[in-house]
C-alpha positions in Angstrom: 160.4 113.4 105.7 157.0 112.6 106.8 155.0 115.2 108.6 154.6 114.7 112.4 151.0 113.5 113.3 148.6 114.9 116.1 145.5 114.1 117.6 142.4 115.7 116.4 140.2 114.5 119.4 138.0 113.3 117.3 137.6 109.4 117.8 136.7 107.7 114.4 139.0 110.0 113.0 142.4 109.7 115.1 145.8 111.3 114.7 146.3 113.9 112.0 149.0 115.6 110.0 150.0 118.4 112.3 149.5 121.1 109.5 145.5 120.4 109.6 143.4 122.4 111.9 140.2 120.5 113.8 136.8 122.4 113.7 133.0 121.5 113.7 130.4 121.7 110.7 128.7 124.8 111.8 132.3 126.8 112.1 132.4 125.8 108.4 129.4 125.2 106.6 125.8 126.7 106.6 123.5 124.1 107.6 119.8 124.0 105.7 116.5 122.1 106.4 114.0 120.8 103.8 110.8 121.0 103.8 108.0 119.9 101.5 104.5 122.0 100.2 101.2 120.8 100.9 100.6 117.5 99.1 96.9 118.3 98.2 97.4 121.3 96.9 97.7 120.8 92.8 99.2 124.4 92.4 102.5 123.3 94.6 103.5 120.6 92.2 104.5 119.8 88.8 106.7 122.6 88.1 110.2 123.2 87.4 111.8 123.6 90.4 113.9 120.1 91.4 113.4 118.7 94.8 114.1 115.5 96.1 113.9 113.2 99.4 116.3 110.4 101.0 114.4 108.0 98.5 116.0 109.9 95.6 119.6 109.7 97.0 121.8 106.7 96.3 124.0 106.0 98.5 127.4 107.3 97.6 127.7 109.9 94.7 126.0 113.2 92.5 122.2 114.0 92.4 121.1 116.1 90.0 117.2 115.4 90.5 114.3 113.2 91.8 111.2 111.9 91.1 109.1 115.0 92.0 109.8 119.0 91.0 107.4 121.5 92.4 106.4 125.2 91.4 107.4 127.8 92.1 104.4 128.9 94.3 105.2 125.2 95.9 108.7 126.5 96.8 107.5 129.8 98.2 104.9 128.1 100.6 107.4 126.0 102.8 110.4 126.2 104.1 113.2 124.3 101.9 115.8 126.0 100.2 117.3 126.3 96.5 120.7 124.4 97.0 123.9 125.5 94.9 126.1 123.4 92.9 128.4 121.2 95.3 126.0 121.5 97.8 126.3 118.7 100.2 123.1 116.9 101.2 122.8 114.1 104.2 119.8 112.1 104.5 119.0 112.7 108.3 116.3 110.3 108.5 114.8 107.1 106.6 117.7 106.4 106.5 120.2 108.5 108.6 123.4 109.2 106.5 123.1 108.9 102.6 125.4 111.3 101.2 125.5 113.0 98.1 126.8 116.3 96.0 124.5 118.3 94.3 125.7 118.8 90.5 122.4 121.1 89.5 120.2 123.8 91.9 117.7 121.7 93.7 115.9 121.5 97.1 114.8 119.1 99.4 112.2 117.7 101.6 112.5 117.8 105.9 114.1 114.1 105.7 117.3 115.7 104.5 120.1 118.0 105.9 122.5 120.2 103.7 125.9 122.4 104.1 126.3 125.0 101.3 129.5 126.7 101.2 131.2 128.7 98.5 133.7 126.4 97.6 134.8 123.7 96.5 133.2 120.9 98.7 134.3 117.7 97.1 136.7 116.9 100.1 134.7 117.6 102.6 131.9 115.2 100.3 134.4 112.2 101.1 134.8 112.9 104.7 131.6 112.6 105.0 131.3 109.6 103.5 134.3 108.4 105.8 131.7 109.5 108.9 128.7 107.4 107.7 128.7 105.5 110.5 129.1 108.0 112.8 126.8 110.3 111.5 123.9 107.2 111.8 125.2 106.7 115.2 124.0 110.3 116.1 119.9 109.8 115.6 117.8 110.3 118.1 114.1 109.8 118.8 111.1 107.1 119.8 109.0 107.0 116.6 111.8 107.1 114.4 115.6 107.8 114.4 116.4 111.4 113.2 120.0 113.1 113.3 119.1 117.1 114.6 120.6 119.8 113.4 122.3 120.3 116.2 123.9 117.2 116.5 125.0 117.7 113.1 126.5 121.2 113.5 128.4 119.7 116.2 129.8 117.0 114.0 133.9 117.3 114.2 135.6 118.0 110.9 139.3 118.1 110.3 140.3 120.7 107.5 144.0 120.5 105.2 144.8 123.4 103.5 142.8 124.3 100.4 145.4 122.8 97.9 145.8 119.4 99.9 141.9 119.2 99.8 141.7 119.8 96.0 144.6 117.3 95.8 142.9 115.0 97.9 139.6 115.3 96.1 141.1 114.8 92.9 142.4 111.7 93.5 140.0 110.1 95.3 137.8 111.3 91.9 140.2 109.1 89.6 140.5 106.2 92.2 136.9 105.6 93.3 135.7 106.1 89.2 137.9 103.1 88.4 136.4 100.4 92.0 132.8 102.1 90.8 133.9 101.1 86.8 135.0 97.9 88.0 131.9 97.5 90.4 129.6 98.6 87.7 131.0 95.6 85.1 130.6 92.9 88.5 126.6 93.9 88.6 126.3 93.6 84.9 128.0 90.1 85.4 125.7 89.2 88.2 122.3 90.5 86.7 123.2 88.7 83.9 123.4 85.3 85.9 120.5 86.0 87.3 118.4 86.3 83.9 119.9 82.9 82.9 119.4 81.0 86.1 115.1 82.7 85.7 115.2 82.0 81.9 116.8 78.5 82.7 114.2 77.8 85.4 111.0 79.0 83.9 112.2 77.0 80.4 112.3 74.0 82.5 109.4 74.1 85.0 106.9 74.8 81.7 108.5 72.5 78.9 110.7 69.8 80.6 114.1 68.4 80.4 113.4 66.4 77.4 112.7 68.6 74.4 111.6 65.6 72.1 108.4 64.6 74.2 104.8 65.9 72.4 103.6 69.4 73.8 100.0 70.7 74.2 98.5 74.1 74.3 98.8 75.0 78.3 95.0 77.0 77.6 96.7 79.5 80.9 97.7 83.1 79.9 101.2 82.8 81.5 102.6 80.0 79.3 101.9 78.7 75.6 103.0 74.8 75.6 103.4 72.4 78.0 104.3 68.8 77.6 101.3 66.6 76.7 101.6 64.3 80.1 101.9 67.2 82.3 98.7 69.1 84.1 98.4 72.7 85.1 96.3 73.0 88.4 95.6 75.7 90.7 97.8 76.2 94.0 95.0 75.7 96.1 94.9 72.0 94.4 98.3 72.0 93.6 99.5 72.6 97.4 98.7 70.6 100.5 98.7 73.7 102.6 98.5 77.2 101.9 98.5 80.3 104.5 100.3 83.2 105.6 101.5 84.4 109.2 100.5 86.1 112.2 98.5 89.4 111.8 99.5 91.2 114.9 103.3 92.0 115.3 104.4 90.7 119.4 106.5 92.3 121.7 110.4 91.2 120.6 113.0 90.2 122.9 116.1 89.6 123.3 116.0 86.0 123.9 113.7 83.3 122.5 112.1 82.0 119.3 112.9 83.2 115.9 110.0 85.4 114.4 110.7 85.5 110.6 109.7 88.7 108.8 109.8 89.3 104.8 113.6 91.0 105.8 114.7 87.1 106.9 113.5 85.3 103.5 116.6 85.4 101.2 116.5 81.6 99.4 117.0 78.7 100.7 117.9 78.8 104.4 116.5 81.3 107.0 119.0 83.7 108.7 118.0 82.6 112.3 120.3 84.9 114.1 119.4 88.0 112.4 115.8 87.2 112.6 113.8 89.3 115.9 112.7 87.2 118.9 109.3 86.4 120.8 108.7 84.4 123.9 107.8 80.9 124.5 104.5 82.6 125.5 104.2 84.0 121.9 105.8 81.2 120.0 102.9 78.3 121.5 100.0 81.3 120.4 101.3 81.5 116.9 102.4 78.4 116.6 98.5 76.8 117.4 97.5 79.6 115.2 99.4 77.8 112.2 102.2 80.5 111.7 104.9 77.7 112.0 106.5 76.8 109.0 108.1 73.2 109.0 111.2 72.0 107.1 110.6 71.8 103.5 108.2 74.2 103.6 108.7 77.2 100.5 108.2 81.0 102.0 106.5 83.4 99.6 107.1 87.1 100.4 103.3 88.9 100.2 104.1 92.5 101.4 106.1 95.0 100.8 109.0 95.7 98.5 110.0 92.7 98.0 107.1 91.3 97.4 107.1 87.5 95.4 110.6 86.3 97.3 111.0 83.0 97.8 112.4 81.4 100.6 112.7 77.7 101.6 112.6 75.9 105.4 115.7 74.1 105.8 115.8 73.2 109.1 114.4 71.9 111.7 114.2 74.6 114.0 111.2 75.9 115.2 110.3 79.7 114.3 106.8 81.5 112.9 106.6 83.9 110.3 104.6 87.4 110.2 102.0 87.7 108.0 103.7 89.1 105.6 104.9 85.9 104.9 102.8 82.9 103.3 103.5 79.6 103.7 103.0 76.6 101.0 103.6 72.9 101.6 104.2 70.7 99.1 101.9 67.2 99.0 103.7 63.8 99.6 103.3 63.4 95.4 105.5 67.1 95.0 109.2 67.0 95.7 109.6 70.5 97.8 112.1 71.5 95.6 110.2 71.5 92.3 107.3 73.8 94.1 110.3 76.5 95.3 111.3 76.2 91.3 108.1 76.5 90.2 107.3 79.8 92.1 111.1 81.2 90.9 109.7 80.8 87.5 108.6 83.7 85.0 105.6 81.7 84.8 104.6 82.1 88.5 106.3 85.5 89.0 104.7 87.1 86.7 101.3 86.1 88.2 102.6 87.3 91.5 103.4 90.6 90.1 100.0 90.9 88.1 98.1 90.3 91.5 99.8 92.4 93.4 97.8 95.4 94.5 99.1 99.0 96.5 101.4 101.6 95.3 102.9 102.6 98.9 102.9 98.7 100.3 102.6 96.5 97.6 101.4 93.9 98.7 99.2 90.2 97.4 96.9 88.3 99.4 96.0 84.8 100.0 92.5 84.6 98.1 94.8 85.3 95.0 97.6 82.8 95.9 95.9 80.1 96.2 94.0 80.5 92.6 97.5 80.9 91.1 98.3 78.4 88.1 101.0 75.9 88.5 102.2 73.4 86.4 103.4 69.7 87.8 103.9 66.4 86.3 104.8 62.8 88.2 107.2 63.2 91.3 109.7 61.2 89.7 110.4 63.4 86.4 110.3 66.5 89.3 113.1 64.7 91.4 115.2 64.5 87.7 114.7 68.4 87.1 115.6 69.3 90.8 118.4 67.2 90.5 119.6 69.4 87.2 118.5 72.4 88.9 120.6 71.7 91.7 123.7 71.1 89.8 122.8 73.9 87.3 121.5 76.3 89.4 124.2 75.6 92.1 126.8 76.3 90.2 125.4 79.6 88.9 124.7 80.6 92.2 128.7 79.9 93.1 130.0 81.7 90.6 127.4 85.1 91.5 128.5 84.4 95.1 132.3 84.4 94.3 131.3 88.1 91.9 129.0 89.4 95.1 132.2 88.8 97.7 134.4 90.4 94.3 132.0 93.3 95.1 132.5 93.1 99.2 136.1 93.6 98.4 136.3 96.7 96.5 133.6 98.5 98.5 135.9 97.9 101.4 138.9 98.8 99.6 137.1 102.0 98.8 136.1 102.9 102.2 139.6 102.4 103.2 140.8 104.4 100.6 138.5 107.3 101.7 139.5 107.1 105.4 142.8 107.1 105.2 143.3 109.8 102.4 140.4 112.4 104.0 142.5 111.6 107.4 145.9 112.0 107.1 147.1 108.6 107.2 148.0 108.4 103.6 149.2 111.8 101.9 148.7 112.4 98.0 151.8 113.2 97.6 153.5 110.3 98.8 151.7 108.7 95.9 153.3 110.9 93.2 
């Protein structure tokens, strides 16, 4: 017989098995605070202490290290603190709610939160991870959102009885090892596709669809032969229009014209309704500024992590783009769609990437775009490689999509799997 269910006043959670008590993190766990030694001082770094900051975390799963370890004379002059194994650790900031288990002694910096307890912590881990949301929903603050130690204290727990949460944890190890197996194998598919389609565009762009035509040497660093009627030209010659987009960031609102940022520029298409908002006001200053991009147009991401995205203008709906955008127009003797091919390429990437200049904010700049080589030949022979590309490339792009939504599905599965288990709707051992 099923055991009666109660609530635990605790909304995301719900109703849970009677037999569990309801209590808060700081009844439970003791809560630590990062910290992180001077950065200029050369004695506080480079030593053998681990330490590591919400950049370091993924975002389910173990850590064991970072990028950086400090000294011991680092780890004396702040205030973080030498974590256990099984420690839990909660990004509370940049991003709010990243959650991982510590599987070697390590500390942190002040952009993370952790709950060391003498036990074992792996159920308590998945709850957790079943509270993301909620635990994001608690951060607080103008300059940036941070969750307090209070707040997180206060976070409601539900606790089973020490077996059930072994129980618990042990199947939810088995379980989520197989979706992350199965996950795994889908990003090995899909990184895979994604070398061909590159390798598939960059062979076309620089040596043609017919392999039998004469080639010459291209004399440009990036490629070795192209074929003897084609031309390699700079952007700036190769483009009829070259610039980037609005170098002050207006005030956003609600309603009103999209305002595309490097986030918005994910292929062809723009994600209008995600995009931020600026008024009419706004709109007619950048747009006479020349920050409007126009169908057809190819988007090149400049700044920032994702620097060298490209993007293409598929409507005609008006928008402007920030400047960490840059916009190139193909001439009337260019089909668009052979320049948005041409800066997928290897050939054109890897001159992006060679140009690009900033270790924080990378970033590349239009002086450099426009000297970038490109490679064209007539507009009809384009239209014929588009035309493959489209079929080619299209059909690639199906199959990673139909992998990608694989991936959707199991993630979901997973977090349903979590919730229900770490709550009380599903017992372990009605599974045996």
């Amino acid at each position: 017989m099923a055991e009666q269910m109660k609530s635990s006043g605790i909304d995301w959670i719900g109703d849970i098995p009677t037999s569990w008590k309801c209590s808060k993190v700081k009844f439970y766990f003791s809560l630590v605070n990062g910290s992180t030694p001077e950065s200029s001082d050369y004695d506080c770094w480079d030593g053998d202490i681990k330490w590591i900051t919400p950049a370091d975390m993924s975002d389910t799963g173990t850590i064991s290290q970072g990028e950086r370890f400090i000294t011991k004379y680092g780890y004396n002059s702040c205030g973080t603190t030498l974590l256990p194994v099984g420690s839990i650790v909660i990004s509370s900031r940049a991003p709010i709610g990243k959650i991982n288990i510590t599987t070697a002694e390590l500390c942190t910096n002040q952009g993370c939160k952790s709950l060391i307890r003498n036990a074992d912590n792996r159920y308590f881990y998945y709850l957790f991870l079943a509270g993301q949301n909620e635990l994001s929903l608690l951060g607080r603050g103008t300059t940036f959102l941070e969750l307090s130690t209070y707040d997180l204290n206060e976070f409601g727990i539900v606790i089973p009885a020490e077996d059930e949460q072994k129980a618990i944890a042990d199947f939810l190890d088995k379980e989520c090892a197989q979706i992350d197996s199965i996950n795994a194998d889908l990003e090995k598919q899909i990184a895979l596709l994604q070398k061909y389609k590159k390798s598939l565009i960059t062979e076309t762009v620089t040596k043609g669809l017919d392999k039998s035509v004469p080639m010459k040497d291209s004399r440009v660093e990036w490629t070795s032969k192209i074929p003897c009627h084609w031309e390699v030209k700079r952007f700036k010659y190769l483009c009829e229009y070259i610039t980037d987009g609005s170098h002050f960031s207006p005030e956003t609102t609600d309603e009103g014209y999209p305002y595309i940022t490097a986030a918005d520029v994910k292929g062809v298409g723009l994600d209008y309704d995600a995009a931020k908002k600026i008024s009419q006001q706004d709109f007619i200053s950048l747009q006479k500024a020349g920050c409007q991009p126009r169908k057809g147009d190819v988007l090149l991401v400049k700044d920032g992590a994702t620097t060298g995205r490209i993007g293409m203008v598929t409507s005609e709906k008006p928008c402007v783009v920030l400047s960490s955008v840059a916009i190139l127009r193909a001439p009337d003797n260019m089909d668009a769609r052979y320049l948005r091919y041409l800066m997928e390429s290897d050939f054109v990437q890897a001159q992006i990437q060679a140009s690009m200049a900033g270790s924080a904010m990378p970033r590349t700049v239009l002086s450099k775009i426009i000297n970038y080589w490109g490679i064209t030949c007539s507009k009809e022979e384009q239209k014929e490689i588009c035309d493959f590309f489209d079929r080619k490339c299209g059909y690639i792009e199906t199959v990673i999509e139909t992998k990608q939504v694989q991936q959707s599905t199991i993630q979901q599965h997973k977090k349903s799997l979590i919730y229900e288990y770490v709550t009380g709707k599903k017992r372990v051992k009605e599974v045996r």
